[in-house]
TIZA-683637 format. One record per residue (C-alpha): residue number from 0; residue in three letters; y, x, z. Coordinates in Angstrom, 3 decimals, always signed. Each point is the difference from the previous one (the first is absolute). Last residue first. Example, Ala and Ser with C-alpha at 12.3 -4.5 7.8 and 13.67 -1.06 7.14 Angstrom:
2
<pafi resi="1" resn="SER" yy="-1.060" xx="+13.670" zz="+7.140"/>
<pafi resi="0" resn="ALA" yy="-3.440" xx="-1.370" zz="+0.660"/>
END
This chain:
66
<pafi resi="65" resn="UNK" yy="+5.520" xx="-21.447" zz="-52.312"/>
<pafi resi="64" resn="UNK" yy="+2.548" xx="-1.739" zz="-1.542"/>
<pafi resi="63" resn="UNK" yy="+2.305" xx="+2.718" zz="-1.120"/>
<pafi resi="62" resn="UNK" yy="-2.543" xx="+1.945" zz="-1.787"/>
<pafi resi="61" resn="UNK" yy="-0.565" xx="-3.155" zz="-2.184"/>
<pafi resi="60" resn="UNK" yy="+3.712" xx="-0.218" zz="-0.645"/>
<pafi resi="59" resn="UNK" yy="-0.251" xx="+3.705" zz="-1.146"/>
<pafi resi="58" resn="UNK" yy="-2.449" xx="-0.836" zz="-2.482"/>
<pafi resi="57" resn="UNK" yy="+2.168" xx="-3.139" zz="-1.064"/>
<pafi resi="56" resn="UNK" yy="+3.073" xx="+2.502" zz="-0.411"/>
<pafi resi="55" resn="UNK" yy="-2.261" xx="+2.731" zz="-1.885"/>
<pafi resi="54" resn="UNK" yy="-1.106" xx="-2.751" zz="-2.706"/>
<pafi resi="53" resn="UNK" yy="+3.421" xx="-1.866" zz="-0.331"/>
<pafi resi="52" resn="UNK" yy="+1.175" xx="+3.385" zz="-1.470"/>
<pafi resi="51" resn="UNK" yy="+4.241" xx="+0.425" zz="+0.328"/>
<pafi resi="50" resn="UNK" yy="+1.061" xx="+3.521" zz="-1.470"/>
<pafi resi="49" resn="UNK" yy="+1.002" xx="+3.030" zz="+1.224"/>
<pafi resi="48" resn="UNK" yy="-2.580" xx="+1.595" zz="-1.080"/>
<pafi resi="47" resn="UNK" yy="-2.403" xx="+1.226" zz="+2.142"/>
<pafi resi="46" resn="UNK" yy="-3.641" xx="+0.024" zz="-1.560"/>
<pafi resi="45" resn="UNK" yy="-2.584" xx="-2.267" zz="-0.718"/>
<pafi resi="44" resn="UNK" yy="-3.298" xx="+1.007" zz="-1.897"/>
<pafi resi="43" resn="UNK" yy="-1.814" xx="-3.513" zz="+0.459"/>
<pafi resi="42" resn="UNK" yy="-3.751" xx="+0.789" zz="+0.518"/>
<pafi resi="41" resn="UNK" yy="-2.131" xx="+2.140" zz="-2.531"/>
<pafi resi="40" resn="UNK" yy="-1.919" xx="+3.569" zz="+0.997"/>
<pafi resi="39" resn="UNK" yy="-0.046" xx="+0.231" zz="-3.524"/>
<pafi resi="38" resn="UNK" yy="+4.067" xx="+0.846" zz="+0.385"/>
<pafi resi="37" resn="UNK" yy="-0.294" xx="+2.538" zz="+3.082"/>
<pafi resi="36" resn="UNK" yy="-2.389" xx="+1.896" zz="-1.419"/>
<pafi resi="35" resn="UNK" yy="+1.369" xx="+0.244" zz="-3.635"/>
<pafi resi="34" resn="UNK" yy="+3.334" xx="+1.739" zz="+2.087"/>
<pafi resi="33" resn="UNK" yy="-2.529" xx="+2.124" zz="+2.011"/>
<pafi resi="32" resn="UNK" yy="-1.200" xx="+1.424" zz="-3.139"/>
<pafi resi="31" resn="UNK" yy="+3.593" xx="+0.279" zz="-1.300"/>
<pafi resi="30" resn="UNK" yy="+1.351" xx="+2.110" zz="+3.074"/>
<pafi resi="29" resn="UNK" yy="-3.670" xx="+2.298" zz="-0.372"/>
<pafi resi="28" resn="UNK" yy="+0.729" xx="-0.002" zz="-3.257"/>
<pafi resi="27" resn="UNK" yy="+3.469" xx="+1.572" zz="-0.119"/>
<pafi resi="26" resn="UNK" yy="-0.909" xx="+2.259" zz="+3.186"/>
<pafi resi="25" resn="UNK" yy="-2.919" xx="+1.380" zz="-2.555"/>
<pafi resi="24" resn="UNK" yy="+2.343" xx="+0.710" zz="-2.867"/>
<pafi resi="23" resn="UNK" yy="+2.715" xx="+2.025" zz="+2.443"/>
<pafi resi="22" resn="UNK" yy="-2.585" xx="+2.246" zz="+1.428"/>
<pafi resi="21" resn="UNK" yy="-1.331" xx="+0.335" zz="-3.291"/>
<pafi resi="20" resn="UNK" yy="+3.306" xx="+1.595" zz="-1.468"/>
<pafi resi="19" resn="UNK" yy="+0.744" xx="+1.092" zz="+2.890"/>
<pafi resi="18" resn="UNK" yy="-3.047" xx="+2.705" zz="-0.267"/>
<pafi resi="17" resn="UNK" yy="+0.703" xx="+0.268" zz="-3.455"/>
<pafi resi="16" resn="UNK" yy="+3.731" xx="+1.135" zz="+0.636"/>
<pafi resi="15" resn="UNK" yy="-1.386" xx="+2.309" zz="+2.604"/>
<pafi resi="14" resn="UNK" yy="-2.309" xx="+1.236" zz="-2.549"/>
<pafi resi="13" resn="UNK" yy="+2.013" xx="+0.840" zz="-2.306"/>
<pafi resi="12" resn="UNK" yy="+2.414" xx="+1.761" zz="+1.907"/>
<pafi resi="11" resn="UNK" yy="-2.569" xx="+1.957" zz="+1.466"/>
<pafi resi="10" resn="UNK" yy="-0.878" xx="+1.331" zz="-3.604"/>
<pafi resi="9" resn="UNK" yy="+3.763" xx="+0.286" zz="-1.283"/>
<pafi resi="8" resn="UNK" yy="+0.296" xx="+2.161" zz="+2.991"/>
<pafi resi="7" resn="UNK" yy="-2.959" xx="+2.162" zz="-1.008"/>
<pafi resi="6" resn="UNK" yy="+1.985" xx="+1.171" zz="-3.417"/>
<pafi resi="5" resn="UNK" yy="-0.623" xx="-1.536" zz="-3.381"/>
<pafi resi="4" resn="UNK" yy="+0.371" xx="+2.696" zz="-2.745"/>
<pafi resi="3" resn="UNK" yy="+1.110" xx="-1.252" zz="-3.370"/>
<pafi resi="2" resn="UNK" yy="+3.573" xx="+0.217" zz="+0.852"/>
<pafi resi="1" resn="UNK" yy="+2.035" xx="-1.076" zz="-3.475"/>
<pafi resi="0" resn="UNK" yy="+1.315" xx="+2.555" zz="-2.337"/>
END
């Protein structure tokens, strides 16, 4: 015979695990949001990679000179 009775603590449970729940959703697209921000803002997305780029040597040639 199964527990038919839910008890309070099942109740706050709940509702910590929906309160997570949506805290976890909105960081998720608020780190995608400013991912689609950064990409239509356009440009060259460069990053460190251990990796020769003729494009960040000339820029920092250009630095060099001035």
């Amino acid at each position: 015979m199964p527990i038919a009775r839910e008890h309070d603590l099942h109740r706050r449970r709940l509702s910590r695990n929906v309160g997570v729940g949506l805290t976890l959703v909105a960081f998720i697209l608020l780190v995608f949001g400013l991912t689609i921000a950064k990409v239509q803002r356009g440009g060259t997305i460069e990053a460190f990679d251990h990796s020769f780029r003729p494009g960040l040597a000339e820029r920092h040639e250009r630095g060099q000179g001035q």
